[in-house]
PyMOL commands that place a pseudoatom at each C-alpha (Angstrom):
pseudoatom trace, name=CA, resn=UNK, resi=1, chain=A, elem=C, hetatm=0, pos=[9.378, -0.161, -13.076]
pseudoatom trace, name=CA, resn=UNK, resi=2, chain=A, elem=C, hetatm=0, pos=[6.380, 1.409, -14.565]
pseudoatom trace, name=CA, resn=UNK, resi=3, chain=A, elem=C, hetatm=0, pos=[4.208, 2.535, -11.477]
pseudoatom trace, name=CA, resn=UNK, resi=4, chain=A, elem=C, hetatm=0, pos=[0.927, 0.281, -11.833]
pseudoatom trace, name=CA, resn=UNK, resi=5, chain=A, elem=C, hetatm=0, pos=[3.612, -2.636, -11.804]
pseudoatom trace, name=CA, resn=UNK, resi=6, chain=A, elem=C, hetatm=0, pos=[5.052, -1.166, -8.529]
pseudoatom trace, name=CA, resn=UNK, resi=7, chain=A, elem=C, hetatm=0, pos=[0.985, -0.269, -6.797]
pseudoatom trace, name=CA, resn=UNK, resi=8, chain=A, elem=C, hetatm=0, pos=[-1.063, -4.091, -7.289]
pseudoatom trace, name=CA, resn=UNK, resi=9, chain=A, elem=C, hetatm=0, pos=[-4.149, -2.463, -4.782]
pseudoatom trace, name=CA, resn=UNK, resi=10, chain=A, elem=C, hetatm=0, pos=[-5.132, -0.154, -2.551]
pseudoatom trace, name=CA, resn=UNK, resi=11, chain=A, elem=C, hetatm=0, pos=[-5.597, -1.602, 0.954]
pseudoatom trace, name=CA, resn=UNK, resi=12, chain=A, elem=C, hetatm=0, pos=[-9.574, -0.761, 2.074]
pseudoatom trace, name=CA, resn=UNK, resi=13, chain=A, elem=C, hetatm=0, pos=[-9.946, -1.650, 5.778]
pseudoatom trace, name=CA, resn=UNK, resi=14, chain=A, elem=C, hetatm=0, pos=[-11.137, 0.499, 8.567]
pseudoatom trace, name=CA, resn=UNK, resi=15, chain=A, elem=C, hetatm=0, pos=[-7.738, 1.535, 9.941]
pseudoatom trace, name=CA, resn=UNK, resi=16, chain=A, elem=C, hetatm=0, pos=[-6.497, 2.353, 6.706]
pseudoatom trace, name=CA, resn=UNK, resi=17, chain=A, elem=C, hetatm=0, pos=[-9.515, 4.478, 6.193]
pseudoatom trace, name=CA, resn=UNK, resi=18, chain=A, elem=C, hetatm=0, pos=[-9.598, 6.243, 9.327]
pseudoatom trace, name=CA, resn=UNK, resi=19, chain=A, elem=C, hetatm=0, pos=[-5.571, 6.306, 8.420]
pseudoatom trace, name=CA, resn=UNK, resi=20, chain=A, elem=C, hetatm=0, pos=[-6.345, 8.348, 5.260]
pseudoatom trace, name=CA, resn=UNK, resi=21, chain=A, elem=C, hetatm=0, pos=[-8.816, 10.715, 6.615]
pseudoatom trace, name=CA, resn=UNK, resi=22, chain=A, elem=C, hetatm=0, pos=[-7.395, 11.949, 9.668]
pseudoatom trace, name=CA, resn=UNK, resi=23, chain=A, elem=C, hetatm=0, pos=[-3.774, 11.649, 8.776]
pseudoatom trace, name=CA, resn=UNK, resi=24, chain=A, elem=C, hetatm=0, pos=[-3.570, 11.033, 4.964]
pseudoatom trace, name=CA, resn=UNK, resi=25, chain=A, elem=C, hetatm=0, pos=[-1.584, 8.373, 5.127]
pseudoatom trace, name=CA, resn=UNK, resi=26, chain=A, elem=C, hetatm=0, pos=[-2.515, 5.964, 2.430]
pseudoatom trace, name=CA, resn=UNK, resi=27, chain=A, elem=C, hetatm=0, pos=[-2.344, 1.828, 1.857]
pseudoatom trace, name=CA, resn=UNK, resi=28, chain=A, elem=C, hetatm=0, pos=[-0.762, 0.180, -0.788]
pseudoatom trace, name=CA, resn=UNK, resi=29, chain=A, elem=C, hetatm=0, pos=[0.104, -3.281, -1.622]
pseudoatom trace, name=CA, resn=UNK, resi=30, chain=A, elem=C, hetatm=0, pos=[3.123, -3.225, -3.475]
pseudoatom trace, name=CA, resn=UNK, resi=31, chain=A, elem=C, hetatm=0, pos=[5.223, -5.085, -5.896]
pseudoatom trace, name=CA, resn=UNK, resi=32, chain=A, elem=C, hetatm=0, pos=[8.260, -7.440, -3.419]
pseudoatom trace, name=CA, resn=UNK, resi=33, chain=A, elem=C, hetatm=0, pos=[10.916, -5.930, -5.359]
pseudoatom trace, name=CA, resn=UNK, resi=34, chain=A, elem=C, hetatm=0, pos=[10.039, -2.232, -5.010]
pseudoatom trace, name=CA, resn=UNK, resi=35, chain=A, elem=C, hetatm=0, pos=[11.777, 0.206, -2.384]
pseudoatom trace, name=CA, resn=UNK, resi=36, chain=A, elem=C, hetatm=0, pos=[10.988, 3.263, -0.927]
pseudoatom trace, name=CA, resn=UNK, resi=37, chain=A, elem=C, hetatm=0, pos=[11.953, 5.752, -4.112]
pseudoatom trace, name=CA, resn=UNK, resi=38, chain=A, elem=C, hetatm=0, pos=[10.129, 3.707, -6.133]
pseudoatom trace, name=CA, resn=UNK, resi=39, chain=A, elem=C, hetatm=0, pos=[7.120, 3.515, -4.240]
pseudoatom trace, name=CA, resn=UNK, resi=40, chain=A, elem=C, hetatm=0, pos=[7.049, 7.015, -3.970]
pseudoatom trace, name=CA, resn=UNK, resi=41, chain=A, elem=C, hetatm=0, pos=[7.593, 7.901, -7.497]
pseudoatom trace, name=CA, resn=UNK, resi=42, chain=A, elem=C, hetatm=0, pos=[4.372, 5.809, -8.418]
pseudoatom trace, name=CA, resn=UNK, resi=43, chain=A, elem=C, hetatm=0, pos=[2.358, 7.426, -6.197]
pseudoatom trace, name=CA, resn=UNK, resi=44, chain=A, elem=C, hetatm=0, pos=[3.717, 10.686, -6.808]
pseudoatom trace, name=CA, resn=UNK, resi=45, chain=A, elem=C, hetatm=0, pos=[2.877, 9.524, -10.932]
pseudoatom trace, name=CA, resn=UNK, resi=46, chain=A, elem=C, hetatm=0, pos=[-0.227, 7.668, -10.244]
pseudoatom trace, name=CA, resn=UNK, resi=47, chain=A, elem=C, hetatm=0, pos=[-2.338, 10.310, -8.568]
pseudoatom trace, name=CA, resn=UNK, resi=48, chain=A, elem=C, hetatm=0, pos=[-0.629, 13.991, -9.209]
pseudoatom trace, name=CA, resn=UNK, resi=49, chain=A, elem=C, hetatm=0, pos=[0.265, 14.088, -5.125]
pseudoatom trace, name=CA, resn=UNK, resi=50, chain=A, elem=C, hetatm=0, pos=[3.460, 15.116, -3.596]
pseudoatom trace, name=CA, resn=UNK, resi=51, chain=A, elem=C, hetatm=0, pos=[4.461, 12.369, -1.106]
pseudoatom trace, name=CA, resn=UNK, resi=52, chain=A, elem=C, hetatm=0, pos=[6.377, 13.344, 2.347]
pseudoatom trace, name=CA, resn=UNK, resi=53, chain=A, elem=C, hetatm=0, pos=[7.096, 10.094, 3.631]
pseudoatom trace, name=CA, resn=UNK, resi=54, chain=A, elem=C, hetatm=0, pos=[6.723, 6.260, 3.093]
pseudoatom trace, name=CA, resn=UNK, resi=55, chain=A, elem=C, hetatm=0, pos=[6.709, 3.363, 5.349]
pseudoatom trace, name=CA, resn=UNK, resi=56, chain=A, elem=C, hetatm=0, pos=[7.239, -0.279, 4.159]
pseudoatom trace, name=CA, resn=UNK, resi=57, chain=A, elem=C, hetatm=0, pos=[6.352, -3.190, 6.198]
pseudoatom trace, name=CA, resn=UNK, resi=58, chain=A, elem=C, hetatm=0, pos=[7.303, -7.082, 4.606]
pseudoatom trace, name=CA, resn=UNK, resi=59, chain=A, elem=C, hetatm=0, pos=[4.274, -9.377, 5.668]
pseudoatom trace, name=CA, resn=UNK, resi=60, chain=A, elem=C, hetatm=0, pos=[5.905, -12.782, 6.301]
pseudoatom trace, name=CA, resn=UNK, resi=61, chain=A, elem=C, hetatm=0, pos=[4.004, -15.888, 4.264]
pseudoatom trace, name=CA, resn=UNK, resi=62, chain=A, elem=C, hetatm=0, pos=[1.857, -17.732, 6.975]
pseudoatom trace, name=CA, resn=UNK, resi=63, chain=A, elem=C, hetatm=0, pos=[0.907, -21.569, 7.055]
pseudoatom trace, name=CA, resn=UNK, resi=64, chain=A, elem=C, hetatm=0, pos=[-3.043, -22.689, 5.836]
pseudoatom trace, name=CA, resn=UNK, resi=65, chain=A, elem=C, hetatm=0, pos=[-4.429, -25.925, 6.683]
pseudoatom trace, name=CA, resn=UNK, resi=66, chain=A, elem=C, hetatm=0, pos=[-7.370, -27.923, 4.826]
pseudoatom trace, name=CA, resn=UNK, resi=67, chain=A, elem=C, hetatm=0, pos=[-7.844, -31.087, 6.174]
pseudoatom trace, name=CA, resn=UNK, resi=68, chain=A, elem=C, hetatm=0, pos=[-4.392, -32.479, 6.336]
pseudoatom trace, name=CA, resn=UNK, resi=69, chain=A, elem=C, hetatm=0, pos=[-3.693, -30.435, 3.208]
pseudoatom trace, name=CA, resn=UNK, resi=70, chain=A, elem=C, hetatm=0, pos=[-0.184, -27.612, 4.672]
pseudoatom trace, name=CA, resn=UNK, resi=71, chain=A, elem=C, hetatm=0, pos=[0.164, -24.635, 2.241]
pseudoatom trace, name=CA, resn=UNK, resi=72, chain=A, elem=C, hetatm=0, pos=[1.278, -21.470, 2.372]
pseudoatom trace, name=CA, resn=UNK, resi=73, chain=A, elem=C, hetatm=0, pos=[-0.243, -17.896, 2.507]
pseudoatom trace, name=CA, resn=UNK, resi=74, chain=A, elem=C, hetatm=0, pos=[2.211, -15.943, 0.190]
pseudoatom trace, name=CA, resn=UNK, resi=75, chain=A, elem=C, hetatm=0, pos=[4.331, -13.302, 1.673]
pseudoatom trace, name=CA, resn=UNK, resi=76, chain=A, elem=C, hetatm=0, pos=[3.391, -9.810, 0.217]
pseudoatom trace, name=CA, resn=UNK, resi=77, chain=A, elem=C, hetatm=0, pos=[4.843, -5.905, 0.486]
pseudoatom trace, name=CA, resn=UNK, resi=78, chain=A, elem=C, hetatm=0, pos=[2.935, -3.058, 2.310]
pseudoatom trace, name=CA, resn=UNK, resi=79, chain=A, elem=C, hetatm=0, pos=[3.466, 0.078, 1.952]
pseudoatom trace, name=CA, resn=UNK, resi=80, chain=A, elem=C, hetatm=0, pos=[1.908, 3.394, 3.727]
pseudoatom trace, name=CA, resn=UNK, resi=81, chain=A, elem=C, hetatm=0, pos=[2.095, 6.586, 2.013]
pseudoatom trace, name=CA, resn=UNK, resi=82, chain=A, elem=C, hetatm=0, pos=[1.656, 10.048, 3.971]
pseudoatom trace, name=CA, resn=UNK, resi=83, chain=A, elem=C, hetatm=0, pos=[0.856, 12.623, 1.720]
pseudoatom trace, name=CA, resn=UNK, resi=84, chain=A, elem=C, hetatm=0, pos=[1.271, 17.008, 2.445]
pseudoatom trace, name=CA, resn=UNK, resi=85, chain=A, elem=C, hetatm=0, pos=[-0.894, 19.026, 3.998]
pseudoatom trace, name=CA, resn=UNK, resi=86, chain=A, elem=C, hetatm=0, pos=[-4.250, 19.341, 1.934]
pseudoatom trace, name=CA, resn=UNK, resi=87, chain=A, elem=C, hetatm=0, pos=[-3.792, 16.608, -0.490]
pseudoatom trace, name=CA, resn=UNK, resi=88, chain=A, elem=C, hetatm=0, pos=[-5.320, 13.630, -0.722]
pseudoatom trace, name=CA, resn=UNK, resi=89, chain=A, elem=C, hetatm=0, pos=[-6.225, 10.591, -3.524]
pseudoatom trace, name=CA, resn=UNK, resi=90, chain=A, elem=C, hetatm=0, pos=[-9.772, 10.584, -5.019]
pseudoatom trace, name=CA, resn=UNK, resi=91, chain=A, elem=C, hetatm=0, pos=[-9.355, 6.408, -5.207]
pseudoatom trace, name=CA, resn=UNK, resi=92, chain=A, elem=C, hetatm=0, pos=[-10.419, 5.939, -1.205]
pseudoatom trace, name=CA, resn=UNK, resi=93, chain=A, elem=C, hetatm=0, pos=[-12.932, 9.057, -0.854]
pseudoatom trace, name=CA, resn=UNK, resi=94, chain=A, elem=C, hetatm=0, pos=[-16.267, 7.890, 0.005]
pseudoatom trace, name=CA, resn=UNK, resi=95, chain=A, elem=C, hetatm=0, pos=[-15.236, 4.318, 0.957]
for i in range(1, 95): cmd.bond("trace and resi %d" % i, "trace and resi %d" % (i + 1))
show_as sticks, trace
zoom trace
């Protein structure tokens, strides 16, 4: 997979940010279908960083209600990326 089809977004929230300052990890939503290599190769591609480690978590789909309307939330793929010592991603500075 070509890595902007395995990285959809970058994940902005406050943990993530506080995440990627003090520990450079880094938030991804990712393709379902992607593992842990892959993930890290598109990073690694993507930005010119080295990765150390990466951490996937599945985020189950969850039911919405309108009215008497049921849907579905679809599931989705996170992933958190720690980067070495010293690196980091221009994308989330200043955020």
């Amino acid at each position: 997979m070509h890595p902007y089809e395995v990285l959809k977004r970058p994940l902005l929230t406050e943990k993530t940010n506080l995440q990627s300052e003090m520990e450079h990890r880094y938030s991804f939503e990712v393709d379902r279908r992607a593992n842990k290599l892959q993930v890290k190769e598109a990073v690694e591609k993507a930005f010119n960083v080295q990765v150390v480690a990466v951490n996937i978590i599945n985020v189950p789909s969850k039911q919405r209600r309108l009215g008497r309307q049921v849907g579905h939330r679809p599931a989705w793929k996170k992933a958190i990326v720690k980067l070495a010592a010293g690196q980091s991603i221009q994308l989330f500075e200043g955020v």
